[in-house]
C-alpha positions as CSV (number, residue, x, y, z in Angstrom):
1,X,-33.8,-35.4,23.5
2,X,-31.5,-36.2,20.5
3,X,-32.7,-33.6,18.9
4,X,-31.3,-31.1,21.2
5,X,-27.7,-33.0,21.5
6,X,-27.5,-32.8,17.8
7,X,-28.4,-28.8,18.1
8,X,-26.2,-28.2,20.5
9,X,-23.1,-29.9,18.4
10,X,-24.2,-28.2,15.0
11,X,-24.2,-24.9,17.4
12,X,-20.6,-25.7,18.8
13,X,-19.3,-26.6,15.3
14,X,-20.7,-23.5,14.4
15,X,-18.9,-21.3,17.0
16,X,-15.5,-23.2,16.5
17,X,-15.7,-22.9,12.8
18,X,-15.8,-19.0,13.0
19,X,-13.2,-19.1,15.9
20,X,-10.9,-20.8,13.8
21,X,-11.2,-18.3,10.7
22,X,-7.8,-18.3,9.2
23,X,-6.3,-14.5,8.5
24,X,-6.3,-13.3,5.3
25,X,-3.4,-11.2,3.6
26,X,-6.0,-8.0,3.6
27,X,-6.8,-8.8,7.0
28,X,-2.8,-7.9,7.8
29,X,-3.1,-4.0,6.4
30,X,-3.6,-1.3,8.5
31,X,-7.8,-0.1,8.3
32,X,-8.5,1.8,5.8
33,X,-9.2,5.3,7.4
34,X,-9.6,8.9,6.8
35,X,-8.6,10.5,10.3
36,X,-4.9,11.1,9.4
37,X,-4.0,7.7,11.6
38,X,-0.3,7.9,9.9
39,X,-0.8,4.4,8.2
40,X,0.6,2.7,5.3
41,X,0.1,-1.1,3.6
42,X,-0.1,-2.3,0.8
43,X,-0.1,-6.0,-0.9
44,X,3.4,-7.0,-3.1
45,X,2.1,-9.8,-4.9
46,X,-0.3,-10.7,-3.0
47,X,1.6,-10.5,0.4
48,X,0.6,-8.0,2.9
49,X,3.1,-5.3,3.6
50,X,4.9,-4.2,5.6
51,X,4.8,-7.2,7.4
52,X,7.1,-8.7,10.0
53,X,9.3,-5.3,10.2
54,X,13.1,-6.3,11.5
55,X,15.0,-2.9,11.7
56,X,13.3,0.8,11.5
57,X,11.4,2.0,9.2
58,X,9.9,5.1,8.6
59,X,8.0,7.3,5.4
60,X,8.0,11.0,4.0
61,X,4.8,12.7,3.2
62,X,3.9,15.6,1.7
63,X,1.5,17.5,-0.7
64,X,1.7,21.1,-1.4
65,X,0.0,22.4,-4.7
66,X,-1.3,18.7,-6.5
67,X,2.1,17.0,-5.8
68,X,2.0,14.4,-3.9
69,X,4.7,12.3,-2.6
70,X,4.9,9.1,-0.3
71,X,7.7,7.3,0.3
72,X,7.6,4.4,3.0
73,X,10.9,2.3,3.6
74,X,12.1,-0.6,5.4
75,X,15.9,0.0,6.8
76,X,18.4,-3.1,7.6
77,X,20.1,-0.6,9.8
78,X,18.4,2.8,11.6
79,X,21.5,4.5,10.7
80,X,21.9,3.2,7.2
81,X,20.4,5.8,4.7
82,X,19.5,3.0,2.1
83,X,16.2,0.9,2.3
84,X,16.3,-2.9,2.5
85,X,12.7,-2.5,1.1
86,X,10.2,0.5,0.1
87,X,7.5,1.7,-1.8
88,X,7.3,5.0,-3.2
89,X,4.9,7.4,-5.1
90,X,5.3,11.0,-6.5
91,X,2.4,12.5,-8.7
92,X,1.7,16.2,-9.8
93,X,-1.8,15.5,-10.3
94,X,-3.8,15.5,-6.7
95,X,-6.3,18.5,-6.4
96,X,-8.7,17.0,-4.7
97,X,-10.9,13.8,-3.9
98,X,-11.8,11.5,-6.4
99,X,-9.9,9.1,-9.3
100,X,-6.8,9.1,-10.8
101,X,-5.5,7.2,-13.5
102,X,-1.5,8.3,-13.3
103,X,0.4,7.3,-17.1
104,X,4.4,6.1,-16.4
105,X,5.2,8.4,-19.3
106,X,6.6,11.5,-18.1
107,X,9.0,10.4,-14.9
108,X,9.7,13.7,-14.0
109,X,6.4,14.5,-12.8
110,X,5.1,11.1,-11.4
111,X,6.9,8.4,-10.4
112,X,6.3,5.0,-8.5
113,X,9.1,2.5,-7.6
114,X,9.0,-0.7,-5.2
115,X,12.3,-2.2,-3.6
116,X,11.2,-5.2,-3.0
117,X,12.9,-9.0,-2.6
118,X,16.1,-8.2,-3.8
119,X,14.6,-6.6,-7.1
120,X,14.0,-2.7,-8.3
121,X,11.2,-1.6,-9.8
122,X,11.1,1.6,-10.9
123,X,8.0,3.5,-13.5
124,X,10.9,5.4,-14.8
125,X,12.6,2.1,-16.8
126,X,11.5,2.0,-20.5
127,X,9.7,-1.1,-20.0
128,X,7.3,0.3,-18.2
129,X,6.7,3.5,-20.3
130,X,3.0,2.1,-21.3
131,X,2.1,1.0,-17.5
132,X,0.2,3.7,-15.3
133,X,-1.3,3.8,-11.6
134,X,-4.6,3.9,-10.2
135,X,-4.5,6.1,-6.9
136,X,-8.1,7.1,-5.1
137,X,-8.3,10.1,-3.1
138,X,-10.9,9.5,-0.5
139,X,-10.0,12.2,1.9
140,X,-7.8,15.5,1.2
141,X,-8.4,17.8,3.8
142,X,-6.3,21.3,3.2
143,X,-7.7,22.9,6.8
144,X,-6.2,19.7,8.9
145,X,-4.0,17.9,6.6
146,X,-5.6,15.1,6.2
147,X,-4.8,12.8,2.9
148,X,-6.0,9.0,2.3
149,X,-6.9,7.0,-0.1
150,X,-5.7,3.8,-2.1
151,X,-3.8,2.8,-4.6
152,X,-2.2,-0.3,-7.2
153,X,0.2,-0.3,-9.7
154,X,2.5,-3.0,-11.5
155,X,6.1,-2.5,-12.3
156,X,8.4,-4.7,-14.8
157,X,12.1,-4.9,-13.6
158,X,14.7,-3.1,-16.0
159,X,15.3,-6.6,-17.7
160,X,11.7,-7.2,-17.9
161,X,12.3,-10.8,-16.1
162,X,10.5,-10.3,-12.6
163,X,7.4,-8.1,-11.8
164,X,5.9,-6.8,-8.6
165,X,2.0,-6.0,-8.2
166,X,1.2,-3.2,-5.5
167,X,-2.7,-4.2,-5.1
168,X,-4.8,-3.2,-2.4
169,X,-2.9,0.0,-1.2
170,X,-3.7,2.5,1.7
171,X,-2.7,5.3,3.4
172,X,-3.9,8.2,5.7
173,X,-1.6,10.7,6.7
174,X,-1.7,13.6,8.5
175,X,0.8,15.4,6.1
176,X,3.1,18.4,7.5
């Protein structure tokens, strides 16, 4: 009879220790999907975001001919043109599904930049000349205008003194 006491409290340790599973930071992002669900996340350092949204926020999508361009912001104020917080990404190299390795080198053609805890990061800054992104393409559907896929990148302030990693990045649109 012991036997089946003891059991039935490994079994109930068992339940409560997968009950009590504590939520990891990836856990927070939207799914990663290829439907066109209109989602965006990404992890700043390790932190999921956007997480905790106070004010509006809102994002700007579009590809037409290989440029792509996402831009997803966090607003103090729905009628205040400048972001609190964002993350953006402009590249003239999408043509279809697969890998892209995207050089900060030439700003006027791609472009990343992170608003982000009272700091600017921006590809453009000559401290991050060398630095590039990684950006998958899982799903770019020209017939329904679907585009998803993933991305990371890591950006030096101007000064060089603070850096932000984007890891972990997602998106599927459903782009005009």
């Amino acid at each position: 009879m012991s036997h089946i006491k003891l059991l039935l409290l490994l079994a109930s340790l068992s339940c409560l220790s997968l009950h009590c599973k504590k939520e990891s930071e990836l856990d927070k992002l939207p799914p990663a999907t290829a439907i066109g669900a209109n989602t965006f996340g990404c992890l700043l350092n390790g932190k999921a975001w956007p997480m905790g949204v106070k004010g509006s926020h809102y994002w700007d999508v579009s590809y037409q001919n290989g440029i792509l361009r996402i831009t997803y912001a966090i607003k103090d104020d729905p009628f205040n043109i400048i972001s609190k917080e964002h993350v953006s990404l402009r590249t003239e190299k999408i043509k279809s599904n697969g890998i892209y390795l995207v050089p900060f080198n030439d700003y006027t053609k791609d472009f990343f930049s992170v608003e982000f805890d009272d700091n600017s990061y921006f590809s453009a800054d000559q401290i991050n000349k060398l630095g590039f992104a990684s950006i998958v393409i899982n799903r770019l559907d020209s017939i329904n205008h679907f585009l998803s896929g993933t991305f990371e990148f890591s950006l030096f302030n101007e000064s060089g003194t603070s850096q932000v990693k984007v890891s972990s990045g997602r998106f599927d649109f459903n782009y005009p």
